[in-house]
Structures are given as C-alpha cells and as structure tokens.
N, C-alpha and C positions, 0 to 999 in steps of 0.2 A: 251334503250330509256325510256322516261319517261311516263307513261301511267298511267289511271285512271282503278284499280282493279271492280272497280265498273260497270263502261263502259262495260269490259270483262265480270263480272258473269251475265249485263242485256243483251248481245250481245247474248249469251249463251243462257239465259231464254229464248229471244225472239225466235229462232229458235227452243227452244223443247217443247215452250207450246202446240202446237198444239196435237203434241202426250201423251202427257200426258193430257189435256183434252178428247182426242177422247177417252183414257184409264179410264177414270176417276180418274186420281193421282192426286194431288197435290205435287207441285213446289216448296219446303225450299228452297230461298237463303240466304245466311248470309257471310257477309265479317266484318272486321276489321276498327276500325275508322280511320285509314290512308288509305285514298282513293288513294292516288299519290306516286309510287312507281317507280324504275327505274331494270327494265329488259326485257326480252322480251316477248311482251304481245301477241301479233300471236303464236308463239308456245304454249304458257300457254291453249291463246282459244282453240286451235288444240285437246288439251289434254283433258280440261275440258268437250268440247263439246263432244267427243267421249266416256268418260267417263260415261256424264249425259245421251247421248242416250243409252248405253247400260245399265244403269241403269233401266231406262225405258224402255228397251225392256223387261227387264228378270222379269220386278214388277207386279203382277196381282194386287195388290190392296194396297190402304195405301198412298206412299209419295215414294220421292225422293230428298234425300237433297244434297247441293253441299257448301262448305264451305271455305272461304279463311279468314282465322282468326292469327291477331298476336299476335306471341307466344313468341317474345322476339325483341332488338333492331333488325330491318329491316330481321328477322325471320316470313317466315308466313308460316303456317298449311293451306295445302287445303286436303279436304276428300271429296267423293263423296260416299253417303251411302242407300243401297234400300234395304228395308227388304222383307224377303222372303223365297225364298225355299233355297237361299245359293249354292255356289258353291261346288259340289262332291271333296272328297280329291283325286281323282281317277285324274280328271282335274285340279288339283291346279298344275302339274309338270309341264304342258303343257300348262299352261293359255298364257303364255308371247310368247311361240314360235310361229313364224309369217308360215302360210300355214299349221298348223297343221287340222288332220281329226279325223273323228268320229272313234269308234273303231269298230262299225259294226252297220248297217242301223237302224236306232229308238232313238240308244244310245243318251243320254245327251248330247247336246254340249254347251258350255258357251256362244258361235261366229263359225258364218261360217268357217270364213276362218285362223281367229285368229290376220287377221293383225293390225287391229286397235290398238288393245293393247299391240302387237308392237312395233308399231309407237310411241305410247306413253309412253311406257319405255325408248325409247331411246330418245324420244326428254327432257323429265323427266334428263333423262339424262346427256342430252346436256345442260341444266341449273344445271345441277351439286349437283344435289339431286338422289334419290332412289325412285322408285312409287314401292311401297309394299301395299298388300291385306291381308287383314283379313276377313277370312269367316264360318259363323257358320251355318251347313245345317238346315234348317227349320226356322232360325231366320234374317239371313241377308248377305249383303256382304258392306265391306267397302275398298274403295282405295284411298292410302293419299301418299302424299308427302312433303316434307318442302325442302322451299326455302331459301335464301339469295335474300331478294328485299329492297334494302336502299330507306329510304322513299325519298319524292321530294315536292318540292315548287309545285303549279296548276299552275304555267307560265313557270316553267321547258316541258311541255307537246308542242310539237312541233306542230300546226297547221296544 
C-alpha cells in the first residue's frame, strides 16, 4: 500500500521520545524527499520502532539517529545508529537468534531474550531486503537495511 515514510519515522519518534528524554539523548530523524512510497509501512514501523528502542536502551549518552534516505530510483537506506559501548564480537553470532541467553550470570547481553531482533530480521525479510549490523566496541553500533519502495502520488494513500 501506499504510505507516507514520514508518518512512519514521526509515529516512531512519537513513541520513543519519552525515553530518550528521561535518558537525556537526543532524537536524529532524517528521511528522504519522497515522502509517498508504496510497501508495507506496519512492518517497516514494527522494525524501526524496535530498532530505535534498543538503540536507546543500550546509549548512555549522546544521540540516537534513525534514517530512511534514498539511495537510488524507489531504493531507500534505513540505519538506525547509537554510539557507545558497541556490541562484544562474542555476541555478534548470536545477536539475531530469537531465545538466546547469557553465558553466565553478569555477562553482557545485547537483549533479554533476543526476540525482538528476530522479529526484525525476519520481517526485514519479508520485504525482501537483509537487516545487517555493523559494530565497533567503544564507538557504536549501526543496523541498516535497503528496500525496494517505488515512490507514489499523496492520493495514491488510502484514507
């Protein structure tokens, strides 16, 4: 369907400001001058949103940016990026498996339970792209994906 990109990344903001005020972060959003694109924008939210919270959980300080930028005809770049302490390469084999656990009480863990991320790959997935992380310990982590979303008229948008 045909959906407003924009809609999605304030839908998004609007639900994690709160945590990132109480945190004291600040909130990058940045999208693409075609606001009107045609795929499915609930799963996109599903993804981004879970993304940007655990961005925000993992950031003690600084920013949290989320980006759906186009990168070629109806090709868009989304990354969600929080700098920091970085994910251990110990947890990088395991980031994506859903019920994974600590490896003994204290240990690092990226997420509880791991399912979020998931969900998120696979729904990543399901729009037919790849969600890949890039993580440098001490400096940040970053998780992007690129889509196929053909742009749309703004009365292509279903009421």
């Amino acid at each position: 369907q045909a959906f407003s990109m924009n809609e999605v990344l304030e839908a998004v903001r609007d639900i994690v400001l709160p945590i990132a005020e109480e945190k004291g972060l600040e909130l990058r959003f940045a999208s693409s001058e075609t606001d009107i694109h045609i795929g499915h924008a609930g799963a996109l939210n599903r993804v981004l949103l879970n993304l940007t919270t655990n961005a925000l959980k993992f950031t003690a300080e600084g920013f949290v940016e989320a980006k759906a930028v186009e990168v070629g005809a109806g090709l868009v770049a989304f990354s969600v990026r929080a700098p920091g302490r970085g994910v251990p390469s110990a947890a990088m084999a395991t980031l994506f498996e859903p019920f994974r656990r600590r490896q003994k009480p204290g240990d690092y863990a990226f997420s509880g339970s791991g399912l979020g991320l998931s969900i998120c790959r696979k729904l990543v997935e399901a729009m037919g792209a790849e969600l890949s992380v890039h993580s440098i310990q001490g400096e940040g982590t970053v998780f992007s994906f690129r889509l196929e979303l053909p742009g749309a008229d703004q009365d292509a948008i279903i009421g």
